[in-house]
C-alpha positions in Angstrom: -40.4 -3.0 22.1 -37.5 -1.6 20.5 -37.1 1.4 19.6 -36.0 3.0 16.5 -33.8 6.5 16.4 -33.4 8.0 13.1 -31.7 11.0 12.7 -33.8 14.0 11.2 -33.4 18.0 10.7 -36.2 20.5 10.9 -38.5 20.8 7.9 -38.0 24.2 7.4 -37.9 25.3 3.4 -35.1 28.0 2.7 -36.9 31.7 2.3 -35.1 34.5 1.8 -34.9 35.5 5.3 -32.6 31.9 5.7 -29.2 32.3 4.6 -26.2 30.4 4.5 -24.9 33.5 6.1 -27.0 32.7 9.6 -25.2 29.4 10.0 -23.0 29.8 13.1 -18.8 29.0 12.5 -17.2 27.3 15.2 -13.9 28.7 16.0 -10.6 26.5 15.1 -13.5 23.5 13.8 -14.6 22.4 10.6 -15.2 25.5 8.9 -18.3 25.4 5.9 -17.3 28.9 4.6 -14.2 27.5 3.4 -14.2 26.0 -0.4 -15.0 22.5 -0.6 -11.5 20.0 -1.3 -14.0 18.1 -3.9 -16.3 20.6 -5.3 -20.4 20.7 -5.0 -23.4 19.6 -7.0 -26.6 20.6 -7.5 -29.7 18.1 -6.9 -33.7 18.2 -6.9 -35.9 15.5 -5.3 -36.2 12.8 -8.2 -32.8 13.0 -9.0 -31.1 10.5 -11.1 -28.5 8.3 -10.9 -29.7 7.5 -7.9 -27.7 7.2 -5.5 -25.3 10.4 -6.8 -21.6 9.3 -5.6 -18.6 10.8 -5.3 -14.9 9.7 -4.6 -13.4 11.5 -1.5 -9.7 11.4 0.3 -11.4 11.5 3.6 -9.6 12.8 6.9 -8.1 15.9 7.8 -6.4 17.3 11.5 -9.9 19.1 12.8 -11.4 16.9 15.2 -14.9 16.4 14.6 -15.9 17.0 18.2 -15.7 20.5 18.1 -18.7 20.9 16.6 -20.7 18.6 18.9 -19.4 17.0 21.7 -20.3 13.3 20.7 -19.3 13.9 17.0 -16.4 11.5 16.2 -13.1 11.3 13.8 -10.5 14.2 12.6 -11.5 15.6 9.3 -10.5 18.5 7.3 -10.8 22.3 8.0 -13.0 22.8 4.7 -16.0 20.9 3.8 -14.9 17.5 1.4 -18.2 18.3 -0.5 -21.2 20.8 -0.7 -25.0 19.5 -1.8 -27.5 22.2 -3.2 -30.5 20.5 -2.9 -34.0 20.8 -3.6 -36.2 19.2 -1.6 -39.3 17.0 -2.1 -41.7 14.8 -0.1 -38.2 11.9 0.2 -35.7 11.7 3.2 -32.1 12.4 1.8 -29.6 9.9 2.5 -25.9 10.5 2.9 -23.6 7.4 3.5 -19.6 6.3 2.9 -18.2 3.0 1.8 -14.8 2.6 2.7 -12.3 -0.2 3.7 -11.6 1.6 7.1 -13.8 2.9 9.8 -14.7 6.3 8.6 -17.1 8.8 10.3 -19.4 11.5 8.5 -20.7 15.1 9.7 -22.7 17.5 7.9 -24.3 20.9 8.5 -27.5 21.5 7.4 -29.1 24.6 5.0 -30.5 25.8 9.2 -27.2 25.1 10.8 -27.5 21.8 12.3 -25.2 19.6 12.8 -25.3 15.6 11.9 -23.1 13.3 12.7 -22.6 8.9 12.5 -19.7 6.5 12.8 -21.1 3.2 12.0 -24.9 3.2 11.8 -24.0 2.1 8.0 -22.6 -1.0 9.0 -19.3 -2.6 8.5 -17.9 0.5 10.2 -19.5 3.0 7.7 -21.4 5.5 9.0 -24.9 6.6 7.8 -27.2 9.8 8.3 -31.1 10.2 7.2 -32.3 13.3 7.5 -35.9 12.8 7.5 -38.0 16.0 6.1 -35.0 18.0 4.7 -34.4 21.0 3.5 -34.0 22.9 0.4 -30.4 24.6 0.5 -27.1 23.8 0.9 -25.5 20.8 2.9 -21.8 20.9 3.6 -20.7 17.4 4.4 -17.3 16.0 6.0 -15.7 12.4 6.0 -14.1 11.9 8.9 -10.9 8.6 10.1 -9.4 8.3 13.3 -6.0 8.6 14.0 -5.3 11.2 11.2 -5.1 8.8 8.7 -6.3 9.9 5.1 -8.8 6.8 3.6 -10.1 6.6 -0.2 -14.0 6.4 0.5 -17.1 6.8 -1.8 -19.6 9.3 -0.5 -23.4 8.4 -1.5 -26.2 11.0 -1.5 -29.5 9.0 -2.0 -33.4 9.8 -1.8 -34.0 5.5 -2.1 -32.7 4.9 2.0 -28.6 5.1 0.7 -26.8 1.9 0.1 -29.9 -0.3 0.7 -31.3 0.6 -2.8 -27.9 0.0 -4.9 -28.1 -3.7 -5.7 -25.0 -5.9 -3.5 -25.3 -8.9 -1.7 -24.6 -6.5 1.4 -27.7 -4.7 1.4 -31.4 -5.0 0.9 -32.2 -5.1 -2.9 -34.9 -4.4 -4.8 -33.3 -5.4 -8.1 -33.5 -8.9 -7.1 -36.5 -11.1 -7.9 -38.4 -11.8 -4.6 -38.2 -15.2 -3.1 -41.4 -15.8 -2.6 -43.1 -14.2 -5.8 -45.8 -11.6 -6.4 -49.3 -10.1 -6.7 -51.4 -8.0 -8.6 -54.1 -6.2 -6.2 -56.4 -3.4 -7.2 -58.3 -1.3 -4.4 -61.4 -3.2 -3.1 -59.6 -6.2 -4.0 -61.0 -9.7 -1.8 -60.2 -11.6 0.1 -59.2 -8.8 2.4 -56.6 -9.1 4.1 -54.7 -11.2 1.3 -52.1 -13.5 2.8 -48.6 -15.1 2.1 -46.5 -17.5 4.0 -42.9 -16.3 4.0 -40.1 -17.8 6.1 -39.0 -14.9 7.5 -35.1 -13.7 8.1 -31.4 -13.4 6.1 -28.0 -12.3 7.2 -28.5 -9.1 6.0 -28.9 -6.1 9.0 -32.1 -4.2 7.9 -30.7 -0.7 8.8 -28.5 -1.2 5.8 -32.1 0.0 4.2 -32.4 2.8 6.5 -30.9 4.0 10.0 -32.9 2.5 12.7 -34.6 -0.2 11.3 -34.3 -3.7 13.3 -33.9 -7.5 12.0 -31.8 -9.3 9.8 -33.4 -9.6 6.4 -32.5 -11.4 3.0 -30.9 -9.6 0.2 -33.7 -10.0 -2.1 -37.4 -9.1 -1.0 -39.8 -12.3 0.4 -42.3 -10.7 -1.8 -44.2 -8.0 -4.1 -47.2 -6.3 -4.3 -48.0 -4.3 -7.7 -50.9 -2.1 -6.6 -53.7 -0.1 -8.0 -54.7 2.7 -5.5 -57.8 4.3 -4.6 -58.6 6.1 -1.8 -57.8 3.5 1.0 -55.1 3.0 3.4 -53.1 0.1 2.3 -51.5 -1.8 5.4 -48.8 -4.8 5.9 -48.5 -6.8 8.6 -46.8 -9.8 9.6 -47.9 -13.1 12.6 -45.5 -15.4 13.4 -44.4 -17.5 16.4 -41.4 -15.1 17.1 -40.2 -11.9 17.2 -40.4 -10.5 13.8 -40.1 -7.4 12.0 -40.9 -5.6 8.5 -39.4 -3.5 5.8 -40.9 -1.8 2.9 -39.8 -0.1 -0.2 -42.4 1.7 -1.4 -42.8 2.7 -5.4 -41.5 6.5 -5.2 -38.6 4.8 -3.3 -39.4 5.1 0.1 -38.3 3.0 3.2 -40.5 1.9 6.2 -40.1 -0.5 8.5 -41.9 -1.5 11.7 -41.0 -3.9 14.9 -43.8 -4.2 17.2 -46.5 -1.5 16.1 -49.4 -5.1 15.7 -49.0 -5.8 19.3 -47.2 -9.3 20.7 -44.1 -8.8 18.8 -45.8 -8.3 15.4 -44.3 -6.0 12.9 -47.1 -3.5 11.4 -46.5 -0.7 8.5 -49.6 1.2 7.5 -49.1 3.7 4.3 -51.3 6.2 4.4 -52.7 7.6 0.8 -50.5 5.2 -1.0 -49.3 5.2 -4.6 -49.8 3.0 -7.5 -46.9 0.6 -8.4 -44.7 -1.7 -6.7 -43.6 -2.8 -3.0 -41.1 -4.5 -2.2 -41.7 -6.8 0.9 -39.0 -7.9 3.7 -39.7 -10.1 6.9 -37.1 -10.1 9.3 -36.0 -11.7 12.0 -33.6 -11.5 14.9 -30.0 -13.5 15.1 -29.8 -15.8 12.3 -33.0 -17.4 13.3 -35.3 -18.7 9.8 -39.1 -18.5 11.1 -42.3 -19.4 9.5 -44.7 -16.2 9.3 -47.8 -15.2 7.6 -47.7 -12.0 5.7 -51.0 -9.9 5.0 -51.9 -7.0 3.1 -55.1 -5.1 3.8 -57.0 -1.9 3.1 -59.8 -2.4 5.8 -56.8 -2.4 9.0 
């Protein structure tokens, strides 16, 4: 089994005895009580656009290890950009596009320090914080050698750059390739089934960090779903190692490699919500495999 590391910060809600003032500055590093070279913004779960970019001369002379040891990249002394968020029940996202290999760090509304090179692909780098906080995240983008790069910085509650529509990311703006259904709860045959040919070129962790298997750019298929009080479960059977990815209808990202046993992907959502999911199968290498694809409430 593989397993999957995502990134995530303590789910600890800002009270009045949290302050940015308990954060702890590390000497001659990146300093977050300094103004921010791009300014801040102020965001609540739901927001909209979605993601919330903005444009960033990323790089500095402060190397980003002085903060954390395996932290990479020189960035600036001040933060490039400050996020006052309010959280709700979505992981926040923070990613760069760039056409050099750039590195991002961020410090938390607790204090914690996050950091990524290239978990966005393509040499971008990518951070999830699962569970976040409600306060204020300072963020740096980082380059090596000292150079100074024109990047995009994306904050996103939808899993970052999977859920902008591209050929270089999973998109759920693009009609599924193997069509749709309508179920209701107590809907029969249970488990519904559909045969997919499973894989893509696409890396599924351009959805969100961690996840395995090369997927297409549009979903293999969507459910629209009527809730009730059931679990509603997907998994996948197939020959071959497979694995699955789910955008669920507030937005959210799951994926699964091995949870059905015998290399079988398996995401189970637990009091789920009305409306759409979008449906990926995926696949290791650039293999194309045959897999059956079921949907069930009695798991």
């Amino acid at each position: 089994m593989r397993s999957i590391a995502i990134v995530t910060a303590a789910a600890l809600l800002l009270t009045p005895s949290v302050s940015f003032a308990q954060k702890s500055a590390v000497r001659n590093g990146p300093d977050f009580t300094l103004d921010p070279n791009y300014g801040s913004t102020r965001l609540s779960s739901g927001f909209t656009p979605d993601p919330f970019t903005k444009s960033i001369r990323a790089g500095g002379s402060t190397q980003a290890s002085r903060v954390r040891s395996d932290c990479e990249g020189a960035v600036s002394s001040a933060p490039d950009f400050q996020l006052f968020y309010e959280a709700g029940s979505l992981d926040l996202t923070f990613s760069v596009a760039a056409s050099q290999d750039t590195t991002l760090l961020i410090n938390t509304p607790s204090g914690r320090w996050l950091c990524d090179d290239d978990s966005g692909g393509d040499l971008d780098p990518k951070i999830t914080v699962n569970s976040p906080e409600s306060g204020r995240y300072d963020v740096w983008v980082g380059t090596y050698n000292n150079s100074m790069v024109q990047s995009t910085l994306s904050i996103s509650e939808l899993g970052g750059s999977g859920s902008s529509s591209g050929s270089g990311s999973p998109d759920i703006n693009l009609n599924a390739n193997y069509g749709s259904t309508n179920l209701r709860a107590g809907f029969t045959p249970d488990p519904f089934t559909k045969s997919i040919l499973a894989g893509g070129s696409i890396p599924a962790e351009r959805a969100k960090s961690g996840c395995e298997g090369n997927v297409s750019a549009a979903p293999d298929f969507q459910v629209f779903y009527d809730a009730g009080d059931a679990d509603l479960t997907f998994t996948v059977e197939a020959d071959s190692d497979t694995t699955l990815l789910i955008n669920t209808p507030n937005g959210r990202w799951y994926c699964d490699d091995d949870s059905a046993g015998s290399l079988n992907p398996k995401v189970t959502i637990t009091n789920p919500q009305n409306g759409r999911y979008d449906v990926w199968v995926g696949t290791y290498g650039s293999d194309m495999v045959q897999s059956t694809l079921k949907v069930t409430e009695i798991d």
